[in-house]
Structure formats: structure tokens, C-alpha cells
Residue frames relative to the residue before (quaternion, step in Angstrom):
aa qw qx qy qz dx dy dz
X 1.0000 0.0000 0.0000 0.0000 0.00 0.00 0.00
X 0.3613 0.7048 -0.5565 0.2511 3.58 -0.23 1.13
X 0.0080 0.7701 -0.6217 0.1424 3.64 0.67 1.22
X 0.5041 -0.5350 0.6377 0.2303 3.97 -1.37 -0.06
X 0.2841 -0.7640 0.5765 0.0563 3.38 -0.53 1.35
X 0.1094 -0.7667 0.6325 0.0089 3.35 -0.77 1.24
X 0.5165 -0.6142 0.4929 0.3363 3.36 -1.39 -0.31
X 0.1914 0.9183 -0.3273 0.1141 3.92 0.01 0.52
X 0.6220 -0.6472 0.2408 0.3691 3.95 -0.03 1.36
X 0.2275 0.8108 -0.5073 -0.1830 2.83 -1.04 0.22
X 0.3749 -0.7573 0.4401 0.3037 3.73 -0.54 0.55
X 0.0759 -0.8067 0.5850 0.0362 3.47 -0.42 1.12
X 0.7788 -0.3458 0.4319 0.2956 3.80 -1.43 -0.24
X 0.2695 -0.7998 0.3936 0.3645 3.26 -0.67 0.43
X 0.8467 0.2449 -0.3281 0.3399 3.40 -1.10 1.03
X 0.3843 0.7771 -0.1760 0.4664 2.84 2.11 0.92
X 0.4029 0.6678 -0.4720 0.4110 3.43 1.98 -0.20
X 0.7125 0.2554 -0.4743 0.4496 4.19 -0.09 -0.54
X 0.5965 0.5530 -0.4961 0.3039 4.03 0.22 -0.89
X 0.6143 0.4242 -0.2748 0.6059 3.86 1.26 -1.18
X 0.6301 0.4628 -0.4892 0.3866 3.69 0.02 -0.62
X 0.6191 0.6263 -0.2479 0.4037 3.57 1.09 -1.22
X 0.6971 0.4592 -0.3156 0.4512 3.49 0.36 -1.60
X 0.7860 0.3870 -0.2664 0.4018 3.56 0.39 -1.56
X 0.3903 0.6757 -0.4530 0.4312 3.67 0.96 -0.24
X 0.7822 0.3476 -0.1266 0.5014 3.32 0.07 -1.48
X 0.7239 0.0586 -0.3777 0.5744 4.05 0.80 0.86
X 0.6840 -0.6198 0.2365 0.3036 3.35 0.53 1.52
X 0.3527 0.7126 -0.4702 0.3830 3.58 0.98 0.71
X 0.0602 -0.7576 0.6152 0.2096 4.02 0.58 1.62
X 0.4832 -0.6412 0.5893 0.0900 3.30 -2.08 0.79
X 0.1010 0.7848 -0.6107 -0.0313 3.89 -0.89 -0.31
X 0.1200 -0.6498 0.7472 -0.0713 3.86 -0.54 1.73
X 0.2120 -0.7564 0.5804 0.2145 3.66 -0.15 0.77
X 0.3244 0.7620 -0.5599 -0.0242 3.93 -0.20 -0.26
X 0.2370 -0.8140 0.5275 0.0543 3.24 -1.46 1.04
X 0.7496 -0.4304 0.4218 0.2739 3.71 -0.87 0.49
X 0.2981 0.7867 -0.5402 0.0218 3.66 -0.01 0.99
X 0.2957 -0.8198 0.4277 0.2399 3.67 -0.57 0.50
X 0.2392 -0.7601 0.6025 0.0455 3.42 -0.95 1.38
X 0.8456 -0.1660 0.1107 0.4952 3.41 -0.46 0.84
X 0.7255 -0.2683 0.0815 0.6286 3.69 -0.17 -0.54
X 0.4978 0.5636 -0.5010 0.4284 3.85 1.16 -0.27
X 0.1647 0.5743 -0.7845 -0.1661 3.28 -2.16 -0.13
X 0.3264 -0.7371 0.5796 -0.1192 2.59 -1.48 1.83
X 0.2641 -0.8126 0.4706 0.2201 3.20 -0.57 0.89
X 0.0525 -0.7567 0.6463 -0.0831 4.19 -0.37 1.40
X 0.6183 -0.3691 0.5669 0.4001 3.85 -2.32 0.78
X 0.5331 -0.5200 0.6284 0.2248 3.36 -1.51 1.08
X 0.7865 0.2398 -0.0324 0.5682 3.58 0.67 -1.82
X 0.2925 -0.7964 0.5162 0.1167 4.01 0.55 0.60
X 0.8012 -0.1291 -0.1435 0.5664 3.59 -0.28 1.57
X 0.6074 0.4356 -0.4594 0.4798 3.86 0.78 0.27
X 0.0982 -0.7698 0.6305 -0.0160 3.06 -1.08 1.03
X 0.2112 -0.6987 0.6249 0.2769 3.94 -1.01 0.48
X 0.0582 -0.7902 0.6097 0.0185 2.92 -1.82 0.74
X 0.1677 -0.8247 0.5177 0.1541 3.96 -0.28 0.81
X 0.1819 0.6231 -0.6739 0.3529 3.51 -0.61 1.72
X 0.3456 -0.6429 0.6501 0.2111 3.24 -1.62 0.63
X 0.7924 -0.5309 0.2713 0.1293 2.63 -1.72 1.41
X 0.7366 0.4440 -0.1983 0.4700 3.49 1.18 -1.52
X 0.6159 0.5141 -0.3041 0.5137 3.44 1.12 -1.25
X 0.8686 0.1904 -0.0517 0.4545 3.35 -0.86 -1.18
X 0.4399 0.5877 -0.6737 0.0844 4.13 0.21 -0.29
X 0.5592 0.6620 -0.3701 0.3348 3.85 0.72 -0.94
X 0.7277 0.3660 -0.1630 0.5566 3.38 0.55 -1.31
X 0.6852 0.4606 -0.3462 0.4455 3.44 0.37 -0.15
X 0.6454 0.5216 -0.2872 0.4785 3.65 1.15 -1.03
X 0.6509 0.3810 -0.1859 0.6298 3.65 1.00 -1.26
X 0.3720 0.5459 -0.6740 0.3305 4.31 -0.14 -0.02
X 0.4478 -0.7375 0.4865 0.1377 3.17 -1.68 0.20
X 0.6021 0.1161 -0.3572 0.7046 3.27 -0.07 1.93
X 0.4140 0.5222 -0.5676 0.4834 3.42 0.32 0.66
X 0.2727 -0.6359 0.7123 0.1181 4.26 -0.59 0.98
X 0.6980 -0.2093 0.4035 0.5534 3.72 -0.19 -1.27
X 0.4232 -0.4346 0.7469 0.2723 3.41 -2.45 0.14
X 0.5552 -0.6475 0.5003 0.1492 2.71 -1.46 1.78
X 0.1415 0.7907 -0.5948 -0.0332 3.89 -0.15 1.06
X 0.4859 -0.5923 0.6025 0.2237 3.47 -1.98 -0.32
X 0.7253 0.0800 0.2302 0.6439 3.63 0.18 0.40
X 0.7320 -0.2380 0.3501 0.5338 3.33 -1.23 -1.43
X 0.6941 0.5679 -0.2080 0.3905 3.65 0.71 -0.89
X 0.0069 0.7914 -0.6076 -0.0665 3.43 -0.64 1.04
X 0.3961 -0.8298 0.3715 0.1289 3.20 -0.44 1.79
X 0.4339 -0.6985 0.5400 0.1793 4.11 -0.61 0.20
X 0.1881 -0.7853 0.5642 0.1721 3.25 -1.10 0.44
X 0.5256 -0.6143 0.4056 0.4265 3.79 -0.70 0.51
X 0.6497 -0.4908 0.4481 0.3690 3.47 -1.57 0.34
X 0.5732 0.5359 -0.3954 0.4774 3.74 1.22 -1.23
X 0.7049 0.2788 -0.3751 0.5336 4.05 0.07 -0.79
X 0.6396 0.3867 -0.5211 0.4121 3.40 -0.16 0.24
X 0.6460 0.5664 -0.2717 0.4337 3.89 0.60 -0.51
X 0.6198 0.3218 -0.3254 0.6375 3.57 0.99 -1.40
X 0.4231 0.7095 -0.4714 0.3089 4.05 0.53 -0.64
X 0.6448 0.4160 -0.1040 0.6327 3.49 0.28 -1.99
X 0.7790 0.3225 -0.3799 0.3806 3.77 -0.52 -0.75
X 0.6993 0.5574 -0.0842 0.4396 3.73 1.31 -0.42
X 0.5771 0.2083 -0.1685 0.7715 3.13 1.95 -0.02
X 0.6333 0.3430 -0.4873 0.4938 3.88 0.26 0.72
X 0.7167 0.3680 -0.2669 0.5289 3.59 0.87 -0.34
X 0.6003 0.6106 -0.3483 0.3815 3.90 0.97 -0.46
X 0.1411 -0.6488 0.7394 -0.1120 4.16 -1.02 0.67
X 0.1165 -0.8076 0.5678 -0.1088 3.11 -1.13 1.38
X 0.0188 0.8304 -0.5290 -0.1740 3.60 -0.16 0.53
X 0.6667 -0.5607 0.4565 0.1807 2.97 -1.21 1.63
X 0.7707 0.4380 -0.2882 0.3621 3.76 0.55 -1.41
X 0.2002 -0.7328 0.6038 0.2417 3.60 -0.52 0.97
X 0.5715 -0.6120 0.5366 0.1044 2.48 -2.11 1.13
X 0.3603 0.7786 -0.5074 0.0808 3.47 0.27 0.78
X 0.3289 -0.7422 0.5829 0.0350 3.42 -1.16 0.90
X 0.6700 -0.5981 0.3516 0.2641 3.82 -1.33 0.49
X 0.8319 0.2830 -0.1256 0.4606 3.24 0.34 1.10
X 0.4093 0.6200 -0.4304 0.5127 3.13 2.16 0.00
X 0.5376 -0.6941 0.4668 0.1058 3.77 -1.32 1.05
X 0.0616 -0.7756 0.6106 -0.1478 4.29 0.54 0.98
X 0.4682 -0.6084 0.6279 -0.1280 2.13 -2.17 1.38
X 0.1002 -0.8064 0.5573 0.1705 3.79 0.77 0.35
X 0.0322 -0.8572 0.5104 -0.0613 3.45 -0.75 1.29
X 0.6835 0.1594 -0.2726 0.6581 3.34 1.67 0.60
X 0.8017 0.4652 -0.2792 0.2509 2.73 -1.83 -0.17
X 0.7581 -0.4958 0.1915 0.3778 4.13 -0.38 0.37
X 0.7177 0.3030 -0.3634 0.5109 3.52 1.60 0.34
X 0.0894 0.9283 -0.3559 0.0607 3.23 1.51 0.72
X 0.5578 0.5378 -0.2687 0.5722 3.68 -0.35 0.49
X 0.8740 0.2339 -0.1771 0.3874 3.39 -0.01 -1.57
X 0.5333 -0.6673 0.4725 0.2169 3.13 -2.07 0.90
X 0.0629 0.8287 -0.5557 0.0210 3.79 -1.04 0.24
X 0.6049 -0.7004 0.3486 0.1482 3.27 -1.10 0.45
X 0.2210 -0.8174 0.4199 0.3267 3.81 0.09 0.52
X 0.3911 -0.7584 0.5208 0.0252 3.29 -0.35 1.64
X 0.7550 -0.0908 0.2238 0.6096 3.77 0.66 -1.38
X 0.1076 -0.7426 0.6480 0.1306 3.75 -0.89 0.52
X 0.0273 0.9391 -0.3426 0.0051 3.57 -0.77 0.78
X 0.5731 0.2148 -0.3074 0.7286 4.49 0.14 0.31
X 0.7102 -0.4620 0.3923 0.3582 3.67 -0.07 1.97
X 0.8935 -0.3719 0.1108 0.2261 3.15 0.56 1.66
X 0.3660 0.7409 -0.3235 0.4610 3.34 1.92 -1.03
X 0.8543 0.0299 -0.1084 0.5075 3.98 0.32 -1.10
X 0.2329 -0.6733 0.6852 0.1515 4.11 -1.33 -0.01
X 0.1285 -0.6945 0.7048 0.0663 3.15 -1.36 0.61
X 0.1617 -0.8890 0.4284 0.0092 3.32 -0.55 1.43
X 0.2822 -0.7432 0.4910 0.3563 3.53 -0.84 -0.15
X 0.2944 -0.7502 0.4775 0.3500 3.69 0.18 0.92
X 0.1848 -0.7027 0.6666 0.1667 3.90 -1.07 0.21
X 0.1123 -0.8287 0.5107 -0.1993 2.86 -0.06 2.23
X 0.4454 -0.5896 0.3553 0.5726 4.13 -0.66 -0.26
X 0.7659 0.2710 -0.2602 0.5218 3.60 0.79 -1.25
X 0.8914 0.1230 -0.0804 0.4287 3.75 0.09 -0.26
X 0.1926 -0.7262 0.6439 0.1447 3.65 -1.18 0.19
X 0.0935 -0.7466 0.6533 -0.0845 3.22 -0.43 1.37
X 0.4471 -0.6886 0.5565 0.1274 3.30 -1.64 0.80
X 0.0268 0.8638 -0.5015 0.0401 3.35 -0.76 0.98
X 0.2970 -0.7863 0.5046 0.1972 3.61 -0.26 0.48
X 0.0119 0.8173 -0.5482 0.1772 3.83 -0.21 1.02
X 0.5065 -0.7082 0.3643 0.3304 3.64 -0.89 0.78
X 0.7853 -0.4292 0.2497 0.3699 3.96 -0.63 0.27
X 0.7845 0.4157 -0.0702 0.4548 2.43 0.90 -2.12
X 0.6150 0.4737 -0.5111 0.3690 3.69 1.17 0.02
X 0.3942 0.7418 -0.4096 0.3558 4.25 1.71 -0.15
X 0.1316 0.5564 -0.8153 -0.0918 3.73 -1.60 -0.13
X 0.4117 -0.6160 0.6559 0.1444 3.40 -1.59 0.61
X 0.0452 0.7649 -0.6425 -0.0035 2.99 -1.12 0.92
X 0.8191 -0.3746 0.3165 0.2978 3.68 -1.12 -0.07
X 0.7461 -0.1078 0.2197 0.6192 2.84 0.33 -1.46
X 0.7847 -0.3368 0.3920 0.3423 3.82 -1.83 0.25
């Protein structure tokens, strides 16, 4: 048994990143829950950069079994047949990039930036930011509809900006 240990996804359970970090630990399988610092209002809270994806550096022949069957382990992140690897370098600048990184939660939206509602019952559709309001917390949009544009007032966090329409 002398396969090459790569780095290589895996999709685990939720709340299952220390129980898997644990199991594979203890047959020498290193682990990596990236999670970075995001600030909520006056809180910062510490959340999974990648939420249920975890990296792990094990070779394929040796350990795929025990890794595939561990507990909280869903599956290895494959393609097809092919379960691709990630270099050691993106895993390094990774870790150095999520211990040093702070996120603010509050989006930065402004009157006239163009959004993508991604939750909540007008999901899908695009609209304009008309007015942003409680320090940003709600928006009041102008949907960009064919026969009308109605206004609609929708929380932030349900918005992504995008570019264009």
C-alpha cells in the first residue's frame, strides 16, 4: 500500500465536520473544514466557508473504503467516473485565506444596483434597487417585469447583484 495522497472533497452530514475530522484523524487521513469569520451586526461568528464540503488528503487505493464508509462522510465528490484532486498549493493559500479573512454579512446595496432575488416567493426574478432601508437590513425594488413593474420590498439577504438583466 503506497498510493500518493492527494487532497479530495468530500460531502459530509450536517454537523458532522469534527465526528469525520475525528474518525479519519485517528487512521491518519489529515482533514480541512475551511471556515471563516463573518460579521453579523456587532457579532462575528465563526461559520464552514464551503458548508458540508469538507477536504481530505488520502490516497485513493489505500484508504478510499474507509474514507467512503466513515461516519458523516455522504459520498467523495466525483465527476462521471473520475474523482478529481486538488493541489497541495490551493489547499495552503486556502487555510492562509480563511484564518485571516472576515466577512460582512451586511450587503452593500445601493439605488440602482441590478439583483437577482434568490429566495423567498419572487425567486428567480430581476429588479431594481429603488430605496434600501433599517441600515440596509430591507430594499424596495422595482421588479423588471414585461407588462408592469411593481414595487416590492424584500429582505437583502434574499438579493445577489449581478451586472446586467
Amino acid at each position: 500500500m503506497n498510493g500518493e495522497k492527494h487532497w479530495y472533497v468530500l460531502y459530509i452530514k450536517p454537523r458532522k465536520d469534527e465526528v469525520v475530522k475525528a474518525l479519519l484523524g485517528r487512521i491518519n487521513i489529515e482533514t480541512f473544514y475551511p471556515k471563516v469569520k463573518v460579521k453579523k451586526g456587532k457579532d462575528i461568528k465563526i461559520e464552514p466557508l464551503f458548508p458540508l464540503y469538507m477536504f481530505a488528503k488520502f490516497s485513493i487505493p489505500d484508504d478510499y473504503i474507509n474514507v467512503k464508509f466513515c461516519r458523516g462522510v455522504r459520498k467523495i465528490v466525483m465527476f462521471g467516473q473520475n474523482i478529481p484532486y486538488l493541489p497541495d498549493e490551493f489547499i495552503e493559500n486556502l487555510k492562509t485565506i480563511s484564518e485571516n479573512v472576515i466577512i460582512d454579512d451586511k450587503p452593500d446595496f445601493k439605488p440602482g444596483d441590478i439583483v437577482k432575488i434568490k429566495e423567498g416567493p419572487f425567486r428567480g426574478l430581476i429588479g431594481e434597487i429603488v430605496k434600501t432601508t433599517d441600515k440596509n437590513k430591507r430594499v424596495t425594488l422595482l421588479l423588471k417585469a414585461t407588462s408592469f413593474s411593481p414595487k416590492v420590498v424584500v429582505p437583502a439577504e434574499h438579493l445577489e447583484r449581478i451586472t446586467q438583466p
